[in-house]
N, C-alpha and C positions, 0 to 999 in steps of 0.2 A: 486408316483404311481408305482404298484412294474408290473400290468401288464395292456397291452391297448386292447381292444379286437376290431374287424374290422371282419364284415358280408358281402359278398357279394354277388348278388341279380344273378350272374353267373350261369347257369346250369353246373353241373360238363359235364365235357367229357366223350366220348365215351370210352376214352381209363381211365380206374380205376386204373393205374400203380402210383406211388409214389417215391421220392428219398428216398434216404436210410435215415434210421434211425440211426446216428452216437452218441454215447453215450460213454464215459469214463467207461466202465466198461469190465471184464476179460470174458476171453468165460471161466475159472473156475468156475465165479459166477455165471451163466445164465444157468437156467435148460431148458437145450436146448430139442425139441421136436424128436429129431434124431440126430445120428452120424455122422460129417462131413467128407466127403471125404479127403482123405487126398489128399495133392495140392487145395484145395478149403478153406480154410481157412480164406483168404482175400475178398472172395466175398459175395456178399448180396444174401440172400434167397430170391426168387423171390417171396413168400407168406408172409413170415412175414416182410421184409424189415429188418432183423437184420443180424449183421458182427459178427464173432466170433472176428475178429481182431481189434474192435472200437479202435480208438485211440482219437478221438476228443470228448472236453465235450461242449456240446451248453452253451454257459453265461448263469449266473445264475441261472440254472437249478442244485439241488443239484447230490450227487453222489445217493442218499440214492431214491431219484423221480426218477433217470436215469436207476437204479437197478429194483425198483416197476413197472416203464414202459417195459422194457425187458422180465421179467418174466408174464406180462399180455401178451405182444406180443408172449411169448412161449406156452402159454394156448391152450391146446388142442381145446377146444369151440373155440378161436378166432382164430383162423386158421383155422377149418372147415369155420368161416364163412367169412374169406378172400377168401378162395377157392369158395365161394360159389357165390360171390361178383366180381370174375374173369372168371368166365361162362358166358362170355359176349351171349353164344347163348342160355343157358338155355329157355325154354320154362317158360314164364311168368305163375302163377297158385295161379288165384284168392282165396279169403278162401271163404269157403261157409257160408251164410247170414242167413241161417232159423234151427232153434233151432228142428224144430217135426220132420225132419225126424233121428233124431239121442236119441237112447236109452243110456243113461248114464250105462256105462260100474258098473259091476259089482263087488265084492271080492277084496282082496289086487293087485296091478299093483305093482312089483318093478321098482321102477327107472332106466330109461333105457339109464347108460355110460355105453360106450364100451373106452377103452383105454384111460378113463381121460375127454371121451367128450359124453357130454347129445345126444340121437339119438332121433330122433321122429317115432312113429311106429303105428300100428293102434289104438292101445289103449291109447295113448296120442290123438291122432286125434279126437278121438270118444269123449275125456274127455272134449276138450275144445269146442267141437262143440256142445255138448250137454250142456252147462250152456248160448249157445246163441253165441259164436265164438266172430268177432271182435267188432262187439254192448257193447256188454255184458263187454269184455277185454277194450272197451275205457271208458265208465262208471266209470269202477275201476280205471286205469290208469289216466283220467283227475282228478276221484275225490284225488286218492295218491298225486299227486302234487299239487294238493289247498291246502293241508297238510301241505306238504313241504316248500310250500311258506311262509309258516306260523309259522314255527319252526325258530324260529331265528339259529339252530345251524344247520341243513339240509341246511338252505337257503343261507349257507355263500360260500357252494359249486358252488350253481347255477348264471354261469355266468347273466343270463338272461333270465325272466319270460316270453319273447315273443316266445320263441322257441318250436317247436311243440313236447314238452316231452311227454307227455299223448301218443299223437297220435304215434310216434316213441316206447315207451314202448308197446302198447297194439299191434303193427305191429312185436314185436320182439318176447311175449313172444305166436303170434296164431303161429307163423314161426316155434318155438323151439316145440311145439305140431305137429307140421304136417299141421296146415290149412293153406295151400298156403305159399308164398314167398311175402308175402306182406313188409314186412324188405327190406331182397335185391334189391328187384324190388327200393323202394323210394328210397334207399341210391345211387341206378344208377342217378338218378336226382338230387338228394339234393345239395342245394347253397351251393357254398364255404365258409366256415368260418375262419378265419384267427385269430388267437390271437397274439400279440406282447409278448414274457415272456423275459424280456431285454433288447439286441439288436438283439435277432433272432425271425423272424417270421414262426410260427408253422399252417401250416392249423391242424385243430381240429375236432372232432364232427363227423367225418367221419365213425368212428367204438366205437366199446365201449371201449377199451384200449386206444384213443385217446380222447373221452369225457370225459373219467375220469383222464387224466392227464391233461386237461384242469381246471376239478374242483378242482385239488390238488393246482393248482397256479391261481385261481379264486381270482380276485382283493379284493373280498367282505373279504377276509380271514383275522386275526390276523397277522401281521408281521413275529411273531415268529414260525409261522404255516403255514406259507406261501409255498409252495409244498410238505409237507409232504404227504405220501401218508395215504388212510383212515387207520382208527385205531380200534379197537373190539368196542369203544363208539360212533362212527360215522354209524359205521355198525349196534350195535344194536339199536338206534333211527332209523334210515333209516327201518330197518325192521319192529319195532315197529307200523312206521305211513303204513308201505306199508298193513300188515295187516289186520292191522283198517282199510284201506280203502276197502279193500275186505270183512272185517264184514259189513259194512256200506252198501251191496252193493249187502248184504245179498248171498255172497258165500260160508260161514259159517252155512249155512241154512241146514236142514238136505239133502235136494233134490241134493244137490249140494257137498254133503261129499266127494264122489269118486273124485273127479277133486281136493278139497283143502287137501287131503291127500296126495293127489302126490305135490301139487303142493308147500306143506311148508317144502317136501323131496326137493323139485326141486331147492326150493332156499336154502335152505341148502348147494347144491352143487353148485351153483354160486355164492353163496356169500364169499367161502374158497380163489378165485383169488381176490378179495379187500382185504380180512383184513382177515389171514390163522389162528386165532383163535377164530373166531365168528360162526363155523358155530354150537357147541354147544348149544348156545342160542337161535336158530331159533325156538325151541318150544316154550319156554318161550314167544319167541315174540310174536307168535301166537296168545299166550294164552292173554295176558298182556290186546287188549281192550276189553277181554269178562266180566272184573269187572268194570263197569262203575267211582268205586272208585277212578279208578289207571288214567282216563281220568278226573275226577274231581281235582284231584291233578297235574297232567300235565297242565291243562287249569290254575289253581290257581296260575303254579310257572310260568308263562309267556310263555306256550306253549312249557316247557324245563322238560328232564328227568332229573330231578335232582335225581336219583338214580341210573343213568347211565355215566352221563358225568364225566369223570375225573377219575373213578371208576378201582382200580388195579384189573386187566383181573384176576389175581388168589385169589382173594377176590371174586369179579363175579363168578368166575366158582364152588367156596365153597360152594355158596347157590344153586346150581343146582342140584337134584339128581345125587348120582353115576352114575347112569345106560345115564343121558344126558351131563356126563361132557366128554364120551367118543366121540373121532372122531380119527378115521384111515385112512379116504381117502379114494379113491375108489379102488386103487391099489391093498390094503391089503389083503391077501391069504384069510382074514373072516372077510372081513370086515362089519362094524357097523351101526346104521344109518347112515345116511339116505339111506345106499347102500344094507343094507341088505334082502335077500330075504326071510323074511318072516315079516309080520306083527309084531308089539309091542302090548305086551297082557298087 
């Protein structure tokens, strides 16, 4: 058994601080979020829990897992919302519950990162409050991971189908629009989860950087894949079912355009910290269950993209138009989708 995993029924504490995160990897390699003082070098960032000077590698964690977890912990987005998660006095701010009084916003919204990280503003707010806010977002989210449960190649990630996924996704993505801090707020309470990968025990599931190296060393996994971190084929199934579940859920719907036009720009731009060559394909994904055909033939080969799995990333990106095989990032002096500000004609 390569890992043990152990839930405890504990309420976290008051205090949301964590020991460091000590990793065999170089502060050369770590695209760090800011320049270190100098004389500080050897100390842990009080947000991200990362050392410029790591010297230790945790057992049997690869170097290749311990790099992929570094550079999630340096993500602009996951540090807004460590910071956000350390507001112990924040004012709690319920999302709102009723779809009439909110007019679905109008004309193109560019995507609104400021310095590498997603902001939420009124026109986000108004997006997701008008298709019905966290109702409407658990609908989608529980029916995405009945999906997932169901994919044998998604499902090899998930430690465990008792864990309230749905409700954690459709709480993170009203947050990341603006409706309330329903995320933070749960994650101040959320039970301790502990996983065994070795001989060292990792509390997990606390943030998203640490859920997802939990799924990289998910027992359910292949040996030989055993912590890898995800890959453009993991990511594009993953997108695949997440979209299908927002067709299914009829967000796809005409009524409903302005919110899933930002919102498959939106994953575009969080899906580049998993797998930094996928975010190409997010249209495509989109697109993938509006031919019933392409969901006849997934169900046929055992619930498995077989025109994905396995699949060389520059063979995938050959069949995609020119115009979506580009991505620059948000940085870029002019930059491209999904960051660009003007509509695709």
């Amino acid at each position: 058994m390569l890992a043990k995993t152990r839930t405890t029924t504990t309420p976290r504490s008051k205090s949301t601080d964590r020991g460091p995160r000590i990793i065999n990897v170089g502060a050369a390699d770590l695209q760090l979020p800011h320049p270190i003082p100098a004389g500080k070098e050897n100390e842990v960032c009080p947000i991200t829990g990362l050392s410029a000077a790591s010297v230790v590698k945790a057992p049997n964690v690869s170097a290749s897992a311990a790099l992929a977890l570094a550079r999630l912990e340096a993500d602009p987005d996951i540090i807004d919302e460590a910071v956000s998660l350390k507001l112990q006095k924040s004012v709690v701010k319920p999302p709102m519950l009723t779809r009439q009084q909110v007019t679905m916003p109008t004309g193109f919204i560019q995507l609104n990162v400021v310095n590498g990280s997603h902001r939420a503003n009124g026109d986000t707010r108004r997006l997701v409050q008008a298709i019905g806010g966290l109702p409407t977002l658990r609908r989608f989210t529980n029916r995405f991971y009945e999906l997932c449960f169901a994919d044998p190649h998604i499902d090899q990630f998930i430690r465990s189908h008792s864990d309230p996924h749905g409700e954690r996704f459709a709480c993170w993505i009203a947050e990341k629009f603006g409706d309330g801090t329903p995320w933070t707020d749960e994650r101040r309470t959320r039970p301790v989860d502990v996983m065994q990968i070795g001989h060292r025990m990792h509390e997990v599931a606390y943030d998203r950087s640490s859920a997802h190296f939990a799924a990289w060393h998910s027992p359910k996994r292949p040996a030989h894949k055993w912590g890898e971190h995800f890959k453009p084929d993991d990511a594009r199934t993953w997108m695949r079912l997440h979209f299908w579940a927002a067709r299914e859920c009829g967000l796809f719907e005409p009524e409903n355009e302005a919110f899933m036009d930002y919102y498959v720009r939106f994953i575009g731009h969080f899906i580049s910290i998993y797998s930094s060559r996928s975010p190409p394909f997010t249209r495509e994904s989109a697109r993938w269950s509006a031919d019933p055909k392409n969901i006849e033939k997934y169900v046929a080969s055992g619930n498995r993209m077989t025109d994905v799995i396995d699949k060389s990333v520059d063979k995938a990106l050959s069949e995609l138009s020119a115009e979506e095989r580009v991505y620059t990032g948000s940085r870029h002096q002019n930059p491209a989708w999904p960051y660009n500000s003007a509509p695709r004609h």
